[in-house]
ZABALO-35494 format. One record per atom (N, C-alpha, C): residue number from 1; residue in three letters; atom name; x, y, z. Coordinates in Angstrom, 3 decimals, decimal comma. Layout:
N
<r seq="NUM" type="ALA" atom="CA" xx="X" yy="Y" zz="Z"/>
...
***
This chain:
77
<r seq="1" type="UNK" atom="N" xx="101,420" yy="146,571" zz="93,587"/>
<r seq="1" type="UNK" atom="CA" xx="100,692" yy="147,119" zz="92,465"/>
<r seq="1" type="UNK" atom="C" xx="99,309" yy="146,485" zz="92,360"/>
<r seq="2" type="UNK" atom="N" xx="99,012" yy="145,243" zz="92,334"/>
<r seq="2" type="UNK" atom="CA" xx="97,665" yy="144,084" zz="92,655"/>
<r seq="2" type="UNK" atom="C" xx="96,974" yy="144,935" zz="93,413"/>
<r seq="3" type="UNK" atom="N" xx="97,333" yy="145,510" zz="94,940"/>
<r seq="3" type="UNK" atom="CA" xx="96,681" yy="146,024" zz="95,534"/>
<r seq="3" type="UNK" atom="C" xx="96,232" yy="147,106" zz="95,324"/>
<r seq="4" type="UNK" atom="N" xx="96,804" yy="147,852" zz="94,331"/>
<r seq="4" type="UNK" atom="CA" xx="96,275" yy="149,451" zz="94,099"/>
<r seq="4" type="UNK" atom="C" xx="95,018" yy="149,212" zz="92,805"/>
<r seq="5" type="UNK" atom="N" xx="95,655" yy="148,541" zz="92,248"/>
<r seq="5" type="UNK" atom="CA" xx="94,451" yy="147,477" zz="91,006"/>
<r seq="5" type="UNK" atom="C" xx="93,142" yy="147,600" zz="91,994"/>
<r seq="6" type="UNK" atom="N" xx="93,170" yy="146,671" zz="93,008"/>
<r seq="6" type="UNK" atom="CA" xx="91,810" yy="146,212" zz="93,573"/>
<r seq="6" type="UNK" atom="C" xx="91,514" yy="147,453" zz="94,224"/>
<r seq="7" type="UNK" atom="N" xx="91,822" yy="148,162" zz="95,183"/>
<r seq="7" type="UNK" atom="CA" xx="91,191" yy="149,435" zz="95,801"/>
<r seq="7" type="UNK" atom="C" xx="90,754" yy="150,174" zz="94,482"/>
<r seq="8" type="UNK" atom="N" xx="91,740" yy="150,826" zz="93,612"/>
<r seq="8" type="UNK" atom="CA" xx="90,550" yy="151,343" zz="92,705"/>
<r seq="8" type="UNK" atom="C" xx="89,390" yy="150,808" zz="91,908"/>
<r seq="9" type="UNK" atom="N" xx="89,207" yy="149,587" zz="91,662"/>
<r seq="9" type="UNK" atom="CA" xx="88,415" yy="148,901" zz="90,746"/>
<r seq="9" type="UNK" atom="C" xx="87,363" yy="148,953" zz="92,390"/>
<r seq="10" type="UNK" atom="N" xx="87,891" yy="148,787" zz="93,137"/>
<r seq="10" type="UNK" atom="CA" xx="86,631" yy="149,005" zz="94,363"/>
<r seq="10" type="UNK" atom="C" xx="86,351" yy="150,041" zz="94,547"/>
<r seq="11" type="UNK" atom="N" xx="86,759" yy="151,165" zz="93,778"/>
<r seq="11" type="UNK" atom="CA" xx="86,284" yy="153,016" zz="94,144"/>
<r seq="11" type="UNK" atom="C" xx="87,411" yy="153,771" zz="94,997"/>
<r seq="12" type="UNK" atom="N" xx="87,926" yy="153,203" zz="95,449"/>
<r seq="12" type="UNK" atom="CA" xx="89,012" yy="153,494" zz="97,040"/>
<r seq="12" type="UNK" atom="C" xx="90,220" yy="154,133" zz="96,060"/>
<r seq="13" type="UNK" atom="N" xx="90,283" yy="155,336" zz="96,111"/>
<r seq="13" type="UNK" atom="CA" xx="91,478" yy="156,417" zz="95,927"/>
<r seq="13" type="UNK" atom="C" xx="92,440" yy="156,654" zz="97,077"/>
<r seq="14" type="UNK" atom="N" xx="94,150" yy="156,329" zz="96,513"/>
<r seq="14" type="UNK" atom="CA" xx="94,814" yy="156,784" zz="97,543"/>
<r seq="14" type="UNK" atom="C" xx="95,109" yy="158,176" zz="97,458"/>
<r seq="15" type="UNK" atom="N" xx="95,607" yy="158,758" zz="98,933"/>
<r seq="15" type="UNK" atom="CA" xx="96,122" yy="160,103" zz="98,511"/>
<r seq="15" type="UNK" atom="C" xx="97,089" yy="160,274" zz="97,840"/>
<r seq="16" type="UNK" atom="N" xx="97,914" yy="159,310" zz="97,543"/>
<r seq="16" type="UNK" atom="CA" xx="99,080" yy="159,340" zz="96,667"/>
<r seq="16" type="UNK" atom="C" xx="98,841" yy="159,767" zz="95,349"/>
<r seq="17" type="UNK" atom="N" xx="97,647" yy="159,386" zz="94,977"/>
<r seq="17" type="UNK" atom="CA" xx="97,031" yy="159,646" zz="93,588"/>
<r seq="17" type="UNK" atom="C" xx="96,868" yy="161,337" zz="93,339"/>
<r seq="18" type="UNK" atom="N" xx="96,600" yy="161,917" zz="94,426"/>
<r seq="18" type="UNK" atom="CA" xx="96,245" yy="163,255" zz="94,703"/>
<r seq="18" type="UNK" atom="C" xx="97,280" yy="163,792" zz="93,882"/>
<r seq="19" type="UNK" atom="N" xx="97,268" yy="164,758" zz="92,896"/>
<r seq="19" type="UNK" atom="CA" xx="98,901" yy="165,673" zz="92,062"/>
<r seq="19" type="UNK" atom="C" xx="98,204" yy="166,944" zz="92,880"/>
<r seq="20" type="UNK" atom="N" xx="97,363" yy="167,147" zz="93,777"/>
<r seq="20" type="UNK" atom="CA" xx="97,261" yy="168,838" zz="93,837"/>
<r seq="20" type="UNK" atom="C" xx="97,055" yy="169,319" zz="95,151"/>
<r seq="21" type="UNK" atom="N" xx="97,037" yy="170,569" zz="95,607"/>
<r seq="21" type="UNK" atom="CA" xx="97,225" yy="170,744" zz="96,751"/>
<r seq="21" type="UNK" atom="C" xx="95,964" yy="170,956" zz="97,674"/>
<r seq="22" type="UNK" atom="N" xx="95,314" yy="170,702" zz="98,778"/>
<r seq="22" type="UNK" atom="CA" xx="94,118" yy="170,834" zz="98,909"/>
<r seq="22" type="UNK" atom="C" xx="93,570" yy="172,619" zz="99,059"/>
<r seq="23" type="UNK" atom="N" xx="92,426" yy="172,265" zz="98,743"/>
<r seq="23" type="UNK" atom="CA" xx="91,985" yy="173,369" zz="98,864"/>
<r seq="23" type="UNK" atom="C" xx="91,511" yy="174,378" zz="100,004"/>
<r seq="24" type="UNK" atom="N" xx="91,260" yy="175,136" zz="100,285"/>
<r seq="24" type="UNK" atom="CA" xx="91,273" yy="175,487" zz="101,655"/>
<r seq="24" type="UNK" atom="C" xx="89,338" yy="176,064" zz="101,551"/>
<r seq="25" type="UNK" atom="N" xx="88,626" yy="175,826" zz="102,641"/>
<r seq="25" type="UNK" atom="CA" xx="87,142" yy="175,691" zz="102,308"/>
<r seq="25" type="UNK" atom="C" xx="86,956" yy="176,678" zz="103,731"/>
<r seq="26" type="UNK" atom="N" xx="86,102" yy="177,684" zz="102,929"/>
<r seq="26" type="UNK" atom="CA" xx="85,471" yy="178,402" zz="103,520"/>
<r seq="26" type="UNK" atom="C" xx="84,446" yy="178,067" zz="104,234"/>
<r seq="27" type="UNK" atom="N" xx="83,433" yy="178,184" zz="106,162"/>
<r seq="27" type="UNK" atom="CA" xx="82,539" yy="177,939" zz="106,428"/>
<r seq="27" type="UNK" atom="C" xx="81,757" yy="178,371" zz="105,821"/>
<r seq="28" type="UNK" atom="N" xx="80,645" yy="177,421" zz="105,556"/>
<r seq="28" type="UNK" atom="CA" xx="79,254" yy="178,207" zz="105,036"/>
<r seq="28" type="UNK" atom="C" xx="78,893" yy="179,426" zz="105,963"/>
<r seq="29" type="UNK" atom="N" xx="79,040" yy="179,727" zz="107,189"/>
<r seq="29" type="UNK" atom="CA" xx="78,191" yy="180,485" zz="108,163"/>
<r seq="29" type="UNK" atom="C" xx="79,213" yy="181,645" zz="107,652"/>
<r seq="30" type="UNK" atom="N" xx="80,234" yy="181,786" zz="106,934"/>
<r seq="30" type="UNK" atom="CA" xx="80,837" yy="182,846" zz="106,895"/>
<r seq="30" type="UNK" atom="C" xx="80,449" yy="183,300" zz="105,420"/>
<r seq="31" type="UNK" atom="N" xx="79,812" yy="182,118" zz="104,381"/>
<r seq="31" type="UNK" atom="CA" xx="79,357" yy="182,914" zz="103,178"/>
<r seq="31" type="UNK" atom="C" xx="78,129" yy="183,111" zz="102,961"/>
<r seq="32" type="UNK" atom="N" xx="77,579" yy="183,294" zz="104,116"/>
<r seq="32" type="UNK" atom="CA" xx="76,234" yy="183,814" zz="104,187"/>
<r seq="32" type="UNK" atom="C" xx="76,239" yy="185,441" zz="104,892"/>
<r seq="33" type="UNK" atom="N" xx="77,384" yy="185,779" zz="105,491"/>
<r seq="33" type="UNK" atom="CA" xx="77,342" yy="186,842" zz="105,759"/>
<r seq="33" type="UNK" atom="C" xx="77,251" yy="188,334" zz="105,433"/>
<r seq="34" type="UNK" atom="N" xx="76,377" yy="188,988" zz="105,784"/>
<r seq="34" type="UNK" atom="CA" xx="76,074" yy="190,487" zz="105,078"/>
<r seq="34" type="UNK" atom="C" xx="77,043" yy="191,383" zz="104,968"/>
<r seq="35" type="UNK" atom="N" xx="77,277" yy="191,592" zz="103,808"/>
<r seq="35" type="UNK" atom="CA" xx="78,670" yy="192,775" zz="103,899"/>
<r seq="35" type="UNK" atom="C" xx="77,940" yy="193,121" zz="102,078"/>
<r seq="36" type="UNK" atom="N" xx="78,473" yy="194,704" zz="102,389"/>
<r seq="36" type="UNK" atom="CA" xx="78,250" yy="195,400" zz="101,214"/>
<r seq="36" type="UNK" atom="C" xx="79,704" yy="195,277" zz="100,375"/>
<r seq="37" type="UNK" atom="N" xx="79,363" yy="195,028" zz="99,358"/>
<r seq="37" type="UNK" atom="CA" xx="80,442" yy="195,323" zz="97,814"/>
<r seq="37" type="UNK" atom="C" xx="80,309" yy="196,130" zz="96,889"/>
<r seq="38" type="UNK" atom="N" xx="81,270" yy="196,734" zz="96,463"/>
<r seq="38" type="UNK" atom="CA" xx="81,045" yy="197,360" zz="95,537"/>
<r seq="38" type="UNK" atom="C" xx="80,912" yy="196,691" zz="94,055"/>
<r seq="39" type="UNK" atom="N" xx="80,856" yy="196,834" zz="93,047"/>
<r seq="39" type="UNK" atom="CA" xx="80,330" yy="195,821" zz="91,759"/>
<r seq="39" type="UNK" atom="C" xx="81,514" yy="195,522" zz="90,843"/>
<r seq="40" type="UNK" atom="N" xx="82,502" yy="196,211" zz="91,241"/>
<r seq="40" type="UNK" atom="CA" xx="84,163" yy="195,909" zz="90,830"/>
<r seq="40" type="UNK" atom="C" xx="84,516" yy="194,058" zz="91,574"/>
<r seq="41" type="UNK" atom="N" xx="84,066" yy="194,503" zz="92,772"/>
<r seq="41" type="UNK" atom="CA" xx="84,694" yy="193,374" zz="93,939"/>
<r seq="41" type="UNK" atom="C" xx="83,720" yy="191,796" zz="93,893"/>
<r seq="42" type="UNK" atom="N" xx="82,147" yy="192,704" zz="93,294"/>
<r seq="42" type="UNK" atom="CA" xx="81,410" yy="191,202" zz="93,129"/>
<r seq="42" type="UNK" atom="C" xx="81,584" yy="190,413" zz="91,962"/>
<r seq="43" type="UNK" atom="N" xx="81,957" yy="191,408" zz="90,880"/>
<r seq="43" type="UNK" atom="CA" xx="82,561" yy="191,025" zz="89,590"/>
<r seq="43" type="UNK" atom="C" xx="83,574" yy="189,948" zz="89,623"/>
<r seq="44" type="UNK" atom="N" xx="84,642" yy="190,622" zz="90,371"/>
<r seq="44" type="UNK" atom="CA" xx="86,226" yy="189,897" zz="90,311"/>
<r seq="44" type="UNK" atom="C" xx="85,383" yy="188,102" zz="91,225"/>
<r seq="45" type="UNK" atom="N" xx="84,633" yy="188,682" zz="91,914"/>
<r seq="45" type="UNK" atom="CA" xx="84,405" yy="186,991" zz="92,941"/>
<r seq="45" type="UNK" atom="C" xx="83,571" yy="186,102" zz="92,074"/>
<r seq="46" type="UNK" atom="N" xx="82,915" yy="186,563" zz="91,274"/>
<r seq="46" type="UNK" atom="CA" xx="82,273" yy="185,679" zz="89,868"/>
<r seq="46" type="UNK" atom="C" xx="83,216" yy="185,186" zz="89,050"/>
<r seq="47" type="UNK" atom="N" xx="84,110" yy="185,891" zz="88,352"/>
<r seq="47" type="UNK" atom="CA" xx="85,017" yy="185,397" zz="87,910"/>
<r seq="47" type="UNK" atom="C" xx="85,784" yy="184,640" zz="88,311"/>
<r seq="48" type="UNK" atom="N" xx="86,162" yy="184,419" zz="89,241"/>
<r seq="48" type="UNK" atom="CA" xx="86,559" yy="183,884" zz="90,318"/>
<r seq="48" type="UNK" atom="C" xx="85,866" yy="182,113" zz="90,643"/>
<r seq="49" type="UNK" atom="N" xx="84,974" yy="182,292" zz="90,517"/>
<r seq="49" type="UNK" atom="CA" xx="84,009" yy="181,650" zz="90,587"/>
<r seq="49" type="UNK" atom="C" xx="83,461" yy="180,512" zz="89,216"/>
<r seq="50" type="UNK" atom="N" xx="83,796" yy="181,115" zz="88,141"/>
<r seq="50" type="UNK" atom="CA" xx="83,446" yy="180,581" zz="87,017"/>
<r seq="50" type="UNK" atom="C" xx="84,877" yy="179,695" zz="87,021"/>
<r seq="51" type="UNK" atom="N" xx="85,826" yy="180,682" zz="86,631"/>
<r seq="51" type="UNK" atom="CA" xx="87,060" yy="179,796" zz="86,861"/>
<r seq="51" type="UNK" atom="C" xx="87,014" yy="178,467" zz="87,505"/>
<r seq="52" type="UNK" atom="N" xx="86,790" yy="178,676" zz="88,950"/>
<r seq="52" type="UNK" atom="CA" xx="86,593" yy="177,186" zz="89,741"/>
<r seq="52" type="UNK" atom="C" xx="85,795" yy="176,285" zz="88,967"/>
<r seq="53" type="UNK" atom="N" xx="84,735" yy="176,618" zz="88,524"/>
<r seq="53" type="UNK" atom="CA" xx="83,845" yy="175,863" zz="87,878"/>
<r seq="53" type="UNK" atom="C" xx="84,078" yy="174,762" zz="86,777"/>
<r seq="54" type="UNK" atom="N" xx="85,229" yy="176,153" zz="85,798"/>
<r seq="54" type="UNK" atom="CA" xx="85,805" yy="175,639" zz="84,392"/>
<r seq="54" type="UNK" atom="C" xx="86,719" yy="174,362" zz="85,174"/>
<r seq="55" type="UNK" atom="N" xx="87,947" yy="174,511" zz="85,980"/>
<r seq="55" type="UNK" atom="CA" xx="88,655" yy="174,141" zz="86,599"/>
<r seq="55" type="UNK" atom="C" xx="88,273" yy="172,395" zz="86,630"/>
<r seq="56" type="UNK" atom="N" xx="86,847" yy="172,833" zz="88,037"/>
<r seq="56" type="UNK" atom="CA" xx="86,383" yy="171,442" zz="88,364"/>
<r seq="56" type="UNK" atom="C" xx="85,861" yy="170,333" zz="87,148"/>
<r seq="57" type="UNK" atom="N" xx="85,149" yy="171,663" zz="86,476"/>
<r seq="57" type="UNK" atom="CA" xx="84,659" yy="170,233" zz="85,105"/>
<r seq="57" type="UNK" atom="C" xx="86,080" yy="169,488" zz="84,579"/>
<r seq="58" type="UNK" atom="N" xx="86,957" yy="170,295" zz="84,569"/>
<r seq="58" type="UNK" atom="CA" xx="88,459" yy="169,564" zz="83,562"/>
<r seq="58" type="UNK" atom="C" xx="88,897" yy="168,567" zz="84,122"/>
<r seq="59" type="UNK" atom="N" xx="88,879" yy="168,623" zz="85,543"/>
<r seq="59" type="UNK" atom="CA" xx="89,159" yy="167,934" zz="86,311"/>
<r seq="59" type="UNK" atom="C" xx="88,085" yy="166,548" zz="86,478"/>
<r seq="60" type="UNK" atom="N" xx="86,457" yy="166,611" zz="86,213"/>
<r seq="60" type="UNK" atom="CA" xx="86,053" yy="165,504" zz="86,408"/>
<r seq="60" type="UNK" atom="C" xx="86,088" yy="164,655" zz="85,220"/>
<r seq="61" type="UNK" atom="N" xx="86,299" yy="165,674" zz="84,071"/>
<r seq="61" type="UNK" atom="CA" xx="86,115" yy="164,890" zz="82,482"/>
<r seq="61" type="UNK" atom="C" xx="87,542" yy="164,623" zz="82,412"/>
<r seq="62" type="UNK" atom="N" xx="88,686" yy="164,456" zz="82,829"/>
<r seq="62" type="UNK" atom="CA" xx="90,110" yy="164,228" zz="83,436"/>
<r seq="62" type="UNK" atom="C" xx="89,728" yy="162,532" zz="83,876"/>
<r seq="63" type="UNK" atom="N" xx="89,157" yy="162,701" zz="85,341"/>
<r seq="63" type="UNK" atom="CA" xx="88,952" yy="161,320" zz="85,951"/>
<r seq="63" type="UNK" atom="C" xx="87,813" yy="160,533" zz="85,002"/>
<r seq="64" type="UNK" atom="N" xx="87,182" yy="160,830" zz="84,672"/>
<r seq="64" type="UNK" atom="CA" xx="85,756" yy="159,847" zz="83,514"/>
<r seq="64" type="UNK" atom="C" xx="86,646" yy="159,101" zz="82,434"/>
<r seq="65" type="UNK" atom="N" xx="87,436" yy="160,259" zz="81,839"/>
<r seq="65" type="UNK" atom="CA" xx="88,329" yy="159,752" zz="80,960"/>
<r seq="65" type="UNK" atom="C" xx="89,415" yy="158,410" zz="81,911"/>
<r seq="66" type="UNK" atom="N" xx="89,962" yy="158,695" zz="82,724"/>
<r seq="66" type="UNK" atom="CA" xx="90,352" yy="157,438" zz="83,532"/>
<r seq="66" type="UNK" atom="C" xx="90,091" yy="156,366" zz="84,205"/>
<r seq="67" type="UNK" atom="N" xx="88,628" yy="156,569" zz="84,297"/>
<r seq="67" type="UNK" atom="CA" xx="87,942" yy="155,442" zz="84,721"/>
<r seq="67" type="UNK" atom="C" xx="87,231" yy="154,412" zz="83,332"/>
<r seq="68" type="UNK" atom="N" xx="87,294" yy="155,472" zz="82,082"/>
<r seq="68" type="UNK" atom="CA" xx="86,742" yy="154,522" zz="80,902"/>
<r seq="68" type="UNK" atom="C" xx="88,040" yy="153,981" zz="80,369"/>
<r seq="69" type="UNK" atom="N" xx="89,149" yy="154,754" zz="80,396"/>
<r seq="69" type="UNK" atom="CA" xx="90,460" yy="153,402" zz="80,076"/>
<r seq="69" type="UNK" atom="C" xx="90,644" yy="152,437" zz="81,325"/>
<r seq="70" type="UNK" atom="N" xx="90,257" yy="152,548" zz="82,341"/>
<r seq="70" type="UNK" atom="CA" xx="90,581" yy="151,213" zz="83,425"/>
<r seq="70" type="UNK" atom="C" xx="89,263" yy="150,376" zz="83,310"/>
<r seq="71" type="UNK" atom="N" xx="88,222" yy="151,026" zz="83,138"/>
<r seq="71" type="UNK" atom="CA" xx="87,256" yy="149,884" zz="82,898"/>
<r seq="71" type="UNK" atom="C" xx="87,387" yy="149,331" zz="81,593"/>
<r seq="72" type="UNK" atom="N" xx="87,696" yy="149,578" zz="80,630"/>
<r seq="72" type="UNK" atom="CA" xx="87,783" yy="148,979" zz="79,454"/>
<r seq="72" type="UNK" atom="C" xx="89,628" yy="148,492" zz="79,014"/>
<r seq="73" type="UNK" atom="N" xx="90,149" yy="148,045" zz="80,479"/>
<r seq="73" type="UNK" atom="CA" xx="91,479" yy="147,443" zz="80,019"/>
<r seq="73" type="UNK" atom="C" xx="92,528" yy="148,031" zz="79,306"/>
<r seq="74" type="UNK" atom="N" xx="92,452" yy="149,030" zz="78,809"/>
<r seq="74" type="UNK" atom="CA" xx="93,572" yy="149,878" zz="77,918"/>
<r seq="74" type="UNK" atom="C" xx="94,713" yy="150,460" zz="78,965"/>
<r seq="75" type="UNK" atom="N" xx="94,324" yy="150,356" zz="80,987"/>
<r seq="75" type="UNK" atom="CA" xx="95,689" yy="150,576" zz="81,076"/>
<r seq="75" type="UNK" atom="C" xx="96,666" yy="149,129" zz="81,443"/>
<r seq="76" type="UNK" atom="N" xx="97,781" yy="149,963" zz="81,405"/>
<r seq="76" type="UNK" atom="CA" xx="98,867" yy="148,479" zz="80,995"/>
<r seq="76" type="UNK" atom="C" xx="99,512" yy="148,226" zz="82,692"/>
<r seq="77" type="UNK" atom="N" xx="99,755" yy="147,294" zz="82,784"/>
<r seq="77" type="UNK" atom="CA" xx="100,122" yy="146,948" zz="84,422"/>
<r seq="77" type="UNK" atom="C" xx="101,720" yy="146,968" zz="83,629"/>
***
């Protein structure tokens, strides 16, 4: 447990910590590519899109919130 103490207080995340599944990442050279949509299909990929967005913020104000109870001692060994 000491040791998981010091890797995070040094920044160092295990994957164990990970609760989620990875994500699967599109090449850039493939989202630059020209293809026509119709405005149904660019719609749904915005939405789509915002979602991720909402998602990621929850997720970093998630970890901020966990790094201000470990820097300020409130979690319990």
């Amino acid at each position: 447990m000491d040791e998981e103490k010091l890797l995070f207080e040094k920044g160092c995340f295990l994957a164990q910590w990970v609760d989620e599944e990875p994500v699967e990442q599109t090449p850039v050279s493939k989202s630059y590519e020209s293809r026509t949509k119709d405005l149904d299909t660019l719609l749904s990929e915005l939405n789509e899109i915002k979602e991720r967005i909402i998602e990621v913020r929850e997720r970093e104000w998630h970890l901020a919130k966990l790094v201000y109870f470990h820097n300020n001692n409130f979690a319990k060994e």
